[in-house]
N, C-alpha and C positions, 0 to 999 in steps of 0.2 A: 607291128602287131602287139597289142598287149593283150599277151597270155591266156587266163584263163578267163578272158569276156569277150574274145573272140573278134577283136576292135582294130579296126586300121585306123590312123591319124594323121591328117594334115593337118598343121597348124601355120598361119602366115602371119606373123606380124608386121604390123607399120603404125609409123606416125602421122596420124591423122593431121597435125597442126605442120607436117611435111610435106604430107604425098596425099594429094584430093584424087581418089580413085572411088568409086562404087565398088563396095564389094561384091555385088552379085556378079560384077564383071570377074571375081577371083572363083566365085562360086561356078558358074555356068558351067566348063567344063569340068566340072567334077559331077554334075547331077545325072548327067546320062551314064554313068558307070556304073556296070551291073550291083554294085557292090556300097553305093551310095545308102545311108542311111537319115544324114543330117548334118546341118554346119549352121554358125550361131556366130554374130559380132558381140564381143563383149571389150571391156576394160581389165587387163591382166593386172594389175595390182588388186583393184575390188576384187575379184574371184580369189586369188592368192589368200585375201583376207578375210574371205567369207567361208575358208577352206582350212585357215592356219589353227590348228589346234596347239600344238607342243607352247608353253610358255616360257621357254627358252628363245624361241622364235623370237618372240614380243618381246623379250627382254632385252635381245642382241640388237634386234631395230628401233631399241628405244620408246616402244610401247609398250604400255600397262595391260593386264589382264583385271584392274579392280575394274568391278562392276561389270564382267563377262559371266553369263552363265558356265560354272564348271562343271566335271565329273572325272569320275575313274577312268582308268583308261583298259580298266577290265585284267591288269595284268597281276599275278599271286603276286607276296611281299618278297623279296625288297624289290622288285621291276614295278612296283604300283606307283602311279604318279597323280597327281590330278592334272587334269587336261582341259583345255577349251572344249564345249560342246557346244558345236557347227549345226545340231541333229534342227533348229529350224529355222535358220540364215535361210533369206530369200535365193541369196546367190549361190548358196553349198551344188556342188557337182557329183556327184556318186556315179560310180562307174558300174555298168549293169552288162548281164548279159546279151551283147549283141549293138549297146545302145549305149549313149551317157545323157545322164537324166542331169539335164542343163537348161537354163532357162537365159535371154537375152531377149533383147529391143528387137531386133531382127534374126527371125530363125528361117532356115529353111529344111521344111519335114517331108519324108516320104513317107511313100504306102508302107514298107518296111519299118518305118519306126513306129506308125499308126497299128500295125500290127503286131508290133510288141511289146505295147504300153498300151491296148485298147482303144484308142478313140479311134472314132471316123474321120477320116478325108472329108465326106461329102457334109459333114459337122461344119466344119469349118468355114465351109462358104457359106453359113446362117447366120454366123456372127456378125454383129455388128460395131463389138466393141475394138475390132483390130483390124488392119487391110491384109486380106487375102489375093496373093497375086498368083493363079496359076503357069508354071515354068513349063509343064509337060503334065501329062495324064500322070504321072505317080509323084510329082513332087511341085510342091507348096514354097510361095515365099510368104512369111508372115511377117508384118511389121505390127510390134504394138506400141512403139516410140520411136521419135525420130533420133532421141538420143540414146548413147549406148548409155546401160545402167552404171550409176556410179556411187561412193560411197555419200549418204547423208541426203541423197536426191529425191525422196520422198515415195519410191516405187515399190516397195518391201509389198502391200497389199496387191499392187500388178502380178509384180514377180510370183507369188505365191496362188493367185489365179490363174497366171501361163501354166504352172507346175498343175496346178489341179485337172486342168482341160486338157495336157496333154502327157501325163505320167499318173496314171487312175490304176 
């Protein structure tokens, strides 16, 4: 559970160039759980990095912060720093109440998240720009790429239209 957003988490990692599994085969049984809200494939380095603000960070793994948009980190002097500012990385994750406002290739959303981010369920099978699979009467499998998003892969303008249509 983390704390004050009210979130339970499973996370399953693998290596895709290892172990050929579908994920929705990881997903299924979690979707019938009263408590399901949403689950998403992605690439854990890109998100790491579309998330990494401290420039200590970049420093220690031998990345540059020149040419990253900065800012404060909001904190009085001497705690003041300049920081990477993540605020509109396609991949950035923000953790909300009840939800995490996350965006990938393959999402799968319930009624529960549609309700607490505004859109519709019944939206969604109008689209025609992504494949709509329905799983059960309250939860959606969305594909809008066959691949997971990765860095320099050309999807930033996707990415930031999944965010729009589904975090309003």
């Amino acid at each position: 559970m983390i704390g004050r957003f009210n979130i339970g988490r499973v996370e399953i990692c693998w290596d895709p160039q290892r172990v050929v599994i579908n994920p929705r085969d990881w997903v299924m049984p979690f979707i019938g759980e009263k408590g399901f809200v949403q689950a998403w494939v992605y690439n854990r380095d890109y998100i790491h990095w579309q998330n990494a603000e401290d420039p200590l960070e970049y420093e220690c793994a031998g990345k540059s912060v020149d040419g990253l948009k900065m800012k404060s980190n909001g904190l009085p002097p001497p705690l003041q720093m300049s920081v990477v500012d993540v605020s509109d990385n396609p991949g950035r994750v923000l953790l909300k109440s009840g939800y995490v406002e996350a965006v990938a290739s393959t999402m799968w959303v319930s009624e529960k998240l549609a309700n607490r981010t505004g859109f519709a369920m019944q939206e969604l099978k109008n689209e025609s720009w992504f494949s709509v699979v329905p799983l059960s009467d309250e939860v959606y499998e969305l594909e809008f790429s066959t691949n997971i998003f990765e860095p320099n892969d050309g999807t930033d303008n996707l990415q930031r239209s999944i965010r729009k249509l589904l975090f309003r």
